[in-house]
TORTI-564868 format. One record per residue (C-alpha): x negated, y negated, z negated. Coordinates in steps of 0.1 Angstrom, whole numbers. Example, Ala and Ser with C-alpha at 12.3 -4.5 7.8 and 13.67 -1.06 7.14 Angstrom:
# TORTI-564868
{{-123 45 -78}}
{{-137 11 -71}}
END
This chain:
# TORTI-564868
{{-786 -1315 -283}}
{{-774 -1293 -259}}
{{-798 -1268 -234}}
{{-808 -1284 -206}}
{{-791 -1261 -181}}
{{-755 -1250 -175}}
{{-741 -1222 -197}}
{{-719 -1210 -171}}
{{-726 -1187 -141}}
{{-738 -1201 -109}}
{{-716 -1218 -84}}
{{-712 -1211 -48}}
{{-733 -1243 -47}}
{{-759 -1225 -65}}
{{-753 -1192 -43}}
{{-756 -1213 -8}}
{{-792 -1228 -19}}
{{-808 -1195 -11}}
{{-782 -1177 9}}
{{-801 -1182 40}}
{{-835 -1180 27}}
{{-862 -1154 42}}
{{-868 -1128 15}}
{{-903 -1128 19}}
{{-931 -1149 0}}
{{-940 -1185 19}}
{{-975 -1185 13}}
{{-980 -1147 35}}
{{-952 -1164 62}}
{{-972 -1202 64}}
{{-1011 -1181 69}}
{{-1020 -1181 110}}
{{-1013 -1145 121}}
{{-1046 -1125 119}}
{{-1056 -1089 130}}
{{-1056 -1064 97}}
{{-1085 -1043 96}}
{{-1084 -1010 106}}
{{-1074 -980 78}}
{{-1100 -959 71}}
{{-1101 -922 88}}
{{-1119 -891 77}}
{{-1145 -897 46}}
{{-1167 -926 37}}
{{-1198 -930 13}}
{{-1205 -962 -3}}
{{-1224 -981 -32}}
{{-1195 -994 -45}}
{{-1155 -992 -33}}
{{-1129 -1012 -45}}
{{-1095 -1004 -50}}
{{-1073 -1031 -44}}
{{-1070 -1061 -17}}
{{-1060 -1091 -42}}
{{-1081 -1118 -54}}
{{-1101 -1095 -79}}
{{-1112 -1069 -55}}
{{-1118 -1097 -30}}
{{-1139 -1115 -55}}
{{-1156 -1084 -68}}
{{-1167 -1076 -33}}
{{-1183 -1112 -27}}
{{-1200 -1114 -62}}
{{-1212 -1077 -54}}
{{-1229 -1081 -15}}
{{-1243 -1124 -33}}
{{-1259 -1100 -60}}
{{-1273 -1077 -33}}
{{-1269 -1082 4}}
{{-1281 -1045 4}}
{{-1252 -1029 -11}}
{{-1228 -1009 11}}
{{-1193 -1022 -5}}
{{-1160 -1005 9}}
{{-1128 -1021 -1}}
{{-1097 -1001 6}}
{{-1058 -1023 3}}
{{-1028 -1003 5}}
{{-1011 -1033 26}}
{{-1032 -1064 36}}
{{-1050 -1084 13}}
{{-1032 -1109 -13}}
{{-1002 -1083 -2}}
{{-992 -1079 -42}}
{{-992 -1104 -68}}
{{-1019 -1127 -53}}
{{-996 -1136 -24}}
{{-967 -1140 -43}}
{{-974 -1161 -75}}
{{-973 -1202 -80}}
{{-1004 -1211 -69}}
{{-1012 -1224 -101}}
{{-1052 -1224 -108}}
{{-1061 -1229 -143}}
{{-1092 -1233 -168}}
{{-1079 -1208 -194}}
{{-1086 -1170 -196}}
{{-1069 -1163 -223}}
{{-1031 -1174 -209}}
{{-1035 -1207 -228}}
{{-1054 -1219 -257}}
{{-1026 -1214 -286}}
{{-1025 -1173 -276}}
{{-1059 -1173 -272}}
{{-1068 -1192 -308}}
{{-1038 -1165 -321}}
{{-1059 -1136 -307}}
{{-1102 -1148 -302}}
{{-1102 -1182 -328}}
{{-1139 -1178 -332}}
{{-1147 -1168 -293}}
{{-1127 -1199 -283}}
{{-1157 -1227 -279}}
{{-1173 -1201 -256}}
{{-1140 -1188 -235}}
{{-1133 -1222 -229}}
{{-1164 -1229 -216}}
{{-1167 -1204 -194}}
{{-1129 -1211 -183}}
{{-1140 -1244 -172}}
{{-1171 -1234 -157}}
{{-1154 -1201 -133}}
{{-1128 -1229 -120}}
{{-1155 -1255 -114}}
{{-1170 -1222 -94}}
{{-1142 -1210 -77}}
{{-1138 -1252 -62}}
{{-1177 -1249 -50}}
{{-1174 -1211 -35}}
{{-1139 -1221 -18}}
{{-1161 -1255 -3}}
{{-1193 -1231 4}}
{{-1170 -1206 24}}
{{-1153 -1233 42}}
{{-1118 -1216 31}}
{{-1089 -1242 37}}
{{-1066 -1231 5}}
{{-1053 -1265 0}}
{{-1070 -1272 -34}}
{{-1060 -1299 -54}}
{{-1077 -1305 -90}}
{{-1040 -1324 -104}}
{{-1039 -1307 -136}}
{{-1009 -1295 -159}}
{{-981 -1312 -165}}
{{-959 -1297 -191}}
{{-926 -1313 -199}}
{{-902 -1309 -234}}
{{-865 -1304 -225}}
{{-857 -1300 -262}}
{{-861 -1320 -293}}
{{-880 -1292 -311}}
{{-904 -1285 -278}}
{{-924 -1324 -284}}
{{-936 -1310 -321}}
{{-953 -1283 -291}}
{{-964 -1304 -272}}
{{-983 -1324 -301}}
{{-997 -1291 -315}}
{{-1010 -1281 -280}}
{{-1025 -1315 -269}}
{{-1043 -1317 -304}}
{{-1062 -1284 -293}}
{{-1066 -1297 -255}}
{{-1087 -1325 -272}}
{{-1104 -1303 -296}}
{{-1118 -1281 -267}}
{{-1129 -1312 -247}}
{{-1099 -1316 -220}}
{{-1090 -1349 -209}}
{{-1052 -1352 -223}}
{{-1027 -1379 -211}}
{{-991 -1383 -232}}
{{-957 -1392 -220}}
{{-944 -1399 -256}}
{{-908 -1402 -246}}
{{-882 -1399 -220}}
{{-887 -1430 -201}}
{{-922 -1425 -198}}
{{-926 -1387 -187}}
{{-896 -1396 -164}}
{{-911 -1424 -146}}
{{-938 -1403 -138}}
{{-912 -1371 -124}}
{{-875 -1386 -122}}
{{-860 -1355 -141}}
{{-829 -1363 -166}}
{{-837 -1327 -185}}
{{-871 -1347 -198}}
{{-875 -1356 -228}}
{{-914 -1363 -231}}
{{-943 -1350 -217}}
{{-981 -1333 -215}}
{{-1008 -1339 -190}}
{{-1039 -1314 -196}}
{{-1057 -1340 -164}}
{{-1087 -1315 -158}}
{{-1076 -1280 -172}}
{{-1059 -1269 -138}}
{{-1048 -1272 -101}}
{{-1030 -1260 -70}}
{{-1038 -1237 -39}}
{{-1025 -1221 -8}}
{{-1030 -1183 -25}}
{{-1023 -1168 8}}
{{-1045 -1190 26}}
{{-1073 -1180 -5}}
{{-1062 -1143 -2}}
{{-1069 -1145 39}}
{{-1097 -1166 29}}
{{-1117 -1143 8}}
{{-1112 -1112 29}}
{{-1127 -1127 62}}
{{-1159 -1141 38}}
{{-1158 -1105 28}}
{{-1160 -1093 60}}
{{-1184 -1120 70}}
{{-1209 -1104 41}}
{{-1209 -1070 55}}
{{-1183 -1054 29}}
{{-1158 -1023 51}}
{{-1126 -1032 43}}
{{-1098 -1010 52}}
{{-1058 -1025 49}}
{{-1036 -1002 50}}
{{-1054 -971 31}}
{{-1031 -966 2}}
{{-1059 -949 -29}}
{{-1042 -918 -45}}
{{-1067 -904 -60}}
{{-1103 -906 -82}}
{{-1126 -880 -91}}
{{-1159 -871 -107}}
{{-1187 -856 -78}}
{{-1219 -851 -87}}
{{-1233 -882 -101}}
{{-1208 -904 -86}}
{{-1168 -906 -75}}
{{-1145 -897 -48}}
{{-1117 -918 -42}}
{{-1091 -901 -24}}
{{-1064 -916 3}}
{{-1039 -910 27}}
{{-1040 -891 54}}
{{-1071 -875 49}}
{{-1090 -907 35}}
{{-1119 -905 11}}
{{-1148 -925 -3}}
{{-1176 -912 -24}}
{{-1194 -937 -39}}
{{-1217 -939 -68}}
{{-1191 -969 -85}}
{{-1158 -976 -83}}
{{-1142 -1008 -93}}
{{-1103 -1004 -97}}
{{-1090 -1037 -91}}
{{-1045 -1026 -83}}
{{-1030 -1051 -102}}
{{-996 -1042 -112}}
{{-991 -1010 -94}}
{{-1002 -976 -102}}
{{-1034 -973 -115}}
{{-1057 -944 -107}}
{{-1066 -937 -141}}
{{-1039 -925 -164}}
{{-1048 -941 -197}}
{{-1047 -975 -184}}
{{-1011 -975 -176}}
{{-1001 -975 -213}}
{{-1018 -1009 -213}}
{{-1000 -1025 -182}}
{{-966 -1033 -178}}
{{-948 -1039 -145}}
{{-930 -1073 -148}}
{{-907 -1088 -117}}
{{-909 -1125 -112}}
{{-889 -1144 -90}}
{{-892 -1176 -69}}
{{-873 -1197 -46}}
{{-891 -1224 -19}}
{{-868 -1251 -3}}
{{-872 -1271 29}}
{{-894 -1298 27}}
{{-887 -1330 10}}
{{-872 -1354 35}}
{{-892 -1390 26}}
{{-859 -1403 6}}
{{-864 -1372 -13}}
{{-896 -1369 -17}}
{{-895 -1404 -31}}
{{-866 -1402 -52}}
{{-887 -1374 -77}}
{{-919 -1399 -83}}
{{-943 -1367 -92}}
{{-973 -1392 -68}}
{{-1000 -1371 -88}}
{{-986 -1337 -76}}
{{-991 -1317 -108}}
{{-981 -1284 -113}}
{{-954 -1287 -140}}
{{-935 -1266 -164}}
{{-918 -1269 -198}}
{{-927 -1249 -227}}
{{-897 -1225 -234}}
{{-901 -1193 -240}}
{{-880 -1184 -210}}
{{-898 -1211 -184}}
{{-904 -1224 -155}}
{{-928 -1236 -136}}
{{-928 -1253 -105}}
{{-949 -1274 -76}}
{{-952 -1293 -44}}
{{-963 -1274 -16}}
{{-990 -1291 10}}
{{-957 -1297 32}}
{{-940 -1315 -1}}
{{-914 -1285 -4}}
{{-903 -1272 -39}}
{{-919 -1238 -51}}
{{-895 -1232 -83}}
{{-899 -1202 -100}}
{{-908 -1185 -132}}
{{-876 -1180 -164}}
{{-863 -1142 -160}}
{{-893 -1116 -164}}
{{-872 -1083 -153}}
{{-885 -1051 -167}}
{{-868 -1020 -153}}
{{-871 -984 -169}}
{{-901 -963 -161}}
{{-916 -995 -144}}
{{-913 -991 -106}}
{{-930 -1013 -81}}
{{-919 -1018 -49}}
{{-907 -1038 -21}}
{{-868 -1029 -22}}
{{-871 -1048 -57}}
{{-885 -1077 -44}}
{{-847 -1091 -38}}
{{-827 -1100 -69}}
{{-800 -1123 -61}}
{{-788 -1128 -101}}
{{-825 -1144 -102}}
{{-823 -1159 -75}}
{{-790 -1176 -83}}
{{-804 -1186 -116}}
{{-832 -1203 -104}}
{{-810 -1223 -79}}
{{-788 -1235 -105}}
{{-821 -1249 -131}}
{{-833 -1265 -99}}
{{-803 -1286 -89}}
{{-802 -1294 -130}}
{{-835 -1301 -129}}
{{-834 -1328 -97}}
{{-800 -1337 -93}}
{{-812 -1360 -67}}
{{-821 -1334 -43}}
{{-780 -1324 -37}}
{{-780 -1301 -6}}
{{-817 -1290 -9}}
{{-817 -1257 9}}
{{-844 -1227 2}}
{{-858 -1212 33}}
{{-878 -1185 14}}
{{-867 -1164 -20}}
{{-887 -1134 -33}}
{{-901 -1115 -64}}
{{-936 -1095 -71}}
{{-947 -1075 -103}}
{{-968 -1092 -126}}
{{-992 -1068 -141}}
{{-985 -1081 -186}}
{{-1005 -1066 -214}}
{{-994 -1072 -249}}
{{-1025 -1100 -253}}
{{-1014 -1115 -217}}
{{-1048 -1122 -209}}
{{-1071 -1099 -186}}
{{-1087 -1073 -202}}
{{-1118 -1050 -192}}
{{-1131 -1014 -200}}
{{-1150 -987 -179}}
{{-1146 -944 -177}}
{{-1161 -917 -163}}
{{-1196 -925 -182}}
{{-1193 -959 -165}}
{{-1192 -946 -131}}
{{-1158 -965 -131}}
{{-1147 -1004 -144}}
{{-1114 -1022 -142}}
{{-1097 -1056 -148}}
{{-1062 -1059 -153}}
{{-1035 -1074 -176}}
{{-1036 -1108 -156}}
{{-997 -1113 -169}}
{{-992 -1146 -143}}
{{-1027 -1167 -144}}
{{-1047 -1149 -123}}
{{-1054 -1172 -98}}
{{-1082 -1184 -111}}
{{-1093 -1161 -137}}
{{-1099 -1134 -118}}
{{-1130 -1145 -98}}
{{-1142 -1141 -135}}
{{-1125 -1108 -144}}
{{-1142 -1095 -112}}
{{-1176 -1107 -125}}
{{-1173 -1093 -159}}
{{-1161 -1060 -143}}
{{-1189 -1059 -114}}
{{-1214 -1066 -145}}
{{-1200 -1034 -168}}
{{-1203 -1016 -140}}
{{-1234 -1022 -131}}
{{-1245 -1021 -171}}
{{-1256 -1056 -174}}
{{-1254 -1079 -206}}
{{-1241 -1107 -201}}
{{-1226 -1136 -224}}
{{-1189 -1124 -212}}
{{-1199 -1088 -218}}
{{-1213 -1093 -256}}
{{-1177 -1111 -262}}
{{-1148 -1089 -286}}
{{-1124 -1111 -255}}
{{-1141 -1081 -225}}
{{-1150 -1054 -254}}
{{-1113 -1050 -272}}
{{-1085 -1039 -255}}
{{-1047 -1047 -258}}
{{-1024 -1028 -280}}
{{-1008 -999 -260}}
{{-964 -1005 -252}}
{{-948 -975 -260}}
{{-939 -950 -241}}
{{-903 -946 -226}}
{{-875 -946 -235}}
{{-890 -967 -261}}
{{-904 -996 -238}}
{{-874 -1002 -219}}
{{-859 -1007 -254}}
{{-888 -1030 -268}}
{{-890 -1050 -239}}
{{-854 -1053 -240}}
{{-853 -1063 -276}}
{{-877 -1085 -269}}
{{-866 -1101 -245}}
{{-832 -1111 -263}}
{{-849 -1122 -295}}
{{-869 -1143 -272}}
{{-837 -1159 -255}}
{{-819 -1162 -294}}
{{-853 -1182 -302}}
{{-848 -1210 -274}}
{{-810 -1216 -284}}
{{-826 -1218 -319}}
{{-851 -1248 -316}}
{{-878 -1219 -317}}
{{-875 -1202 -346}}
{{-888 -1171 -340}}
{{-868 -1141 -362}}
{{-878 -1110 -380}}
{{-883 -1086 -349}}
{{-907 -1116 -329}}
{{-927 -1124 -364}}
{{-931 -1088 -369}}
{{-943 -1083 -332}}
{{-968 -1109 -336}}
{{-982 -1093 -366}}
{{-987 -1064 -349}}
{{-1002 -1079 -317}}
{{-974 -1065 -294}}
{{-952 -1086 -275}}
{{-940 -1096 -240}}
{{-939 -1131 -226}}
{{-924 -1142 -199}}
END
């Protein structure tokens, strides 16, 4: 059977979807304009600062002044908060910590009952503190919907529904094309997946905005636009240096950057910087909008190695993203890469394959954020400077929920507490370090095409992907 999407380039049809499209991510553009805090001037002392203004530091803050109104908690954002990857990313919430239950059975078999669990139990939190804060994200608890454009990709979805029912999720099955297509009109399905309780959607800008006013609410400093550059023992606490003068001393220090520079030198040959693209179109006039079905407005996304995933938006427009991952030597972040037209293009074309019925669907906003991947693609944990200093990172793309806990389990190694998470291998192991350039770019390059070679080949991973798995290093996009 052939691929689901065109093997030649994109059309000027494809081009003229985005040509006109803001380059700047919806969910920042659709939050109520609000006042940024104030950077901070001259030096600061604190209990605990945070480096970072995404959903980790945001969370860590909260958990941190719930724990102990007391504590003097300074957060410091280079930007505004959700300004990085917790802006930019699907929306997608999800029970899993470990970036799925197949990697995490591959990686923590015998921690699984118990990661589960406590998946399940930080996204039944995360609903009840987004109710108790009265944050408006637009949460909706539809689940995830994955969908098999390939003959080879049902055996997958069999496999993965048998350990969704093993773990105790609720599973619903679209055994073949006319049923997973009368529940979203697609003619690239072929069957389908419906984990009914393992997920959901949100607003993350509206969450991001959200958290930091509850932050603010609680007493905790924050300060946008104070870009950290540097951390250093003093005495029997830290200094975290700024710009222009800035400093905190503080007796912790929870970094929490995501994909960009961390302030701790060992802990970039864990992370890798990888761009992700998305488009959002208009919204769905009602013809439209009924012409797709998709009345349970799960998130969706098919199981290739090279994906995508996509949504509804509270306005019913299209968030499509997700199937290049773009690695670029030496791994820069910033915002001139947040454009990439090839993508971009790309993504326009698998749309109109994907929903035909949508002909002239126009995006109004296109843009791209780094993704901070670890070779385990699951959040991992670890502490320095005589535990003086803790960190979460290594999200790689389902952060949304998962790092209310990652914020916990870092607060709670900080702080030296033993705690279920903190006895687990899952928070006391670390990934396996990428390479060093030149090296990376070539791996991840590799990689990558192996990856690609496996999809045109129903799957079949070769020698250089079964050899990377042995050796628990890889990249996923």
């Amino acid at each position: 059977m052939a691929p689901p999407w065109p093997t030649t380039p994109p059309t000027a049809a494809d081009h003229a979807v985005f040509a006109d499209a803001q380059r700047r991510a919806f969910w920042l553009d659709d939050v109520e304009a609000r006042a940024v805090t104030a950077p901070l001037e001259g030096g600061a002392e604190a209990d605990l600062c945070i480096v970072g203004g995404g959903f980790t530091g945001l969370w860590a803050a909260l958990h941190a002044k719930r724990e102990d109104p007391a504590r003097d908690v300074v957060l410091l954002e280079a930007e505004s908060a959700g300004f990085g990857a917790s802006g930019r990313n699907g929306g997608f919430v999800v029970s899993s910590l470990t970036h799925g239950i197949a990697n995490g059975m591959a990686r923590f078999a015998p921690e699984m009952p118990a990661l589960e669990r406590l998946g399940r139990e930080n996204l039944d939190g995360l609903a009840a503190d987004v109710a108790r804060l009265g944050i408006d994200c637009e949460l909706e608890r539809t689940g995830e919907l994955t969908v098999a454009l390939e003959p080879h990709q049902r055996a997958w979805l069999e496999e993965e529904a048998a350990l969704l029912e093993r773990f105790g999720h609720a599973v619903q099955r679209f055994p073949d094309a006319d049923a997973i297509r009368a529940e979203v009109a697609s003619p690239t399905y072929l069957a389908g997946l419906w984990d009914r309780d393992g997920g959901g959607l949100l607003h993350p800008g509206r969450l991001a905005t959200g958290l930091r006013d509850a932050a603010l609410a609680a007493g905790v400093r924050v300060h946008e636009g104070t870009r950290a550059t540097g951390l250093r023992r003093a005495g029997a606490g830290m200094v975290v240096e700024g710009e222009r003068g800035a400093s905190v001393r503080a007796r912790r220090v929870l970094l929490a950057a995501g994909a960009f520079p961390p302030l701790l030198r060992a802990l970039r040959r864990h992370l890798l910087p990888v761009y992700d693209y998305v488009l959002v179109t208009e919204p769905l006039a009602l013809e439209q909008r009924a012409a797709l079905g998709w009345a349970r407005r799960q998130g969706l996304a098919d199981p290739g190695n090279r994906f995508h995933y996509y949504r509804l938006t509270g306005d019913d427009r299209i968030l499509f993203g997700g199937y290049d991952a773009v690695y670029r030597y030496g791994g820069p972040v910033h915002d001139g890469l947040d454009d990439h037209a090839p993508t971009f293009a790309r993504l326009a074309q698998h749309l109109r394959a994907t929903f035909p019925q949508l002909e002239g669907v126009r995006a109004t906003h296109a843009w791209g954020g780094a993704i901070d991947t670890c070779s385990r693609f699951s959040v991992f944990f670890g502490t320095a400077h005589g535990g003086r200093v803790a960190y979460a990172a290594g999200y790689t793309g389902l952060g949304v929920a998962a790092t209310r806990f990652g914020a916990q389990v870092a607060l709670d190694l900080l702080d030296g507490r033993e705690t279920e998470a903190t006895r687990l291998r899952y928070v006391r192991t670390r990934p396996v370090p990428f390479p060093p350039e030149p090296l990376r770019s070539a791996v991840v390059q590799l990689t990558r095409n192996r990856l690609a070679a496996a999809d045109r080949h129903a799957g079949r991973r070769g020698v250089w992907l079964r050899t990377l798995d042995r050796l628990g290093l890889g990249f996923d996009s």
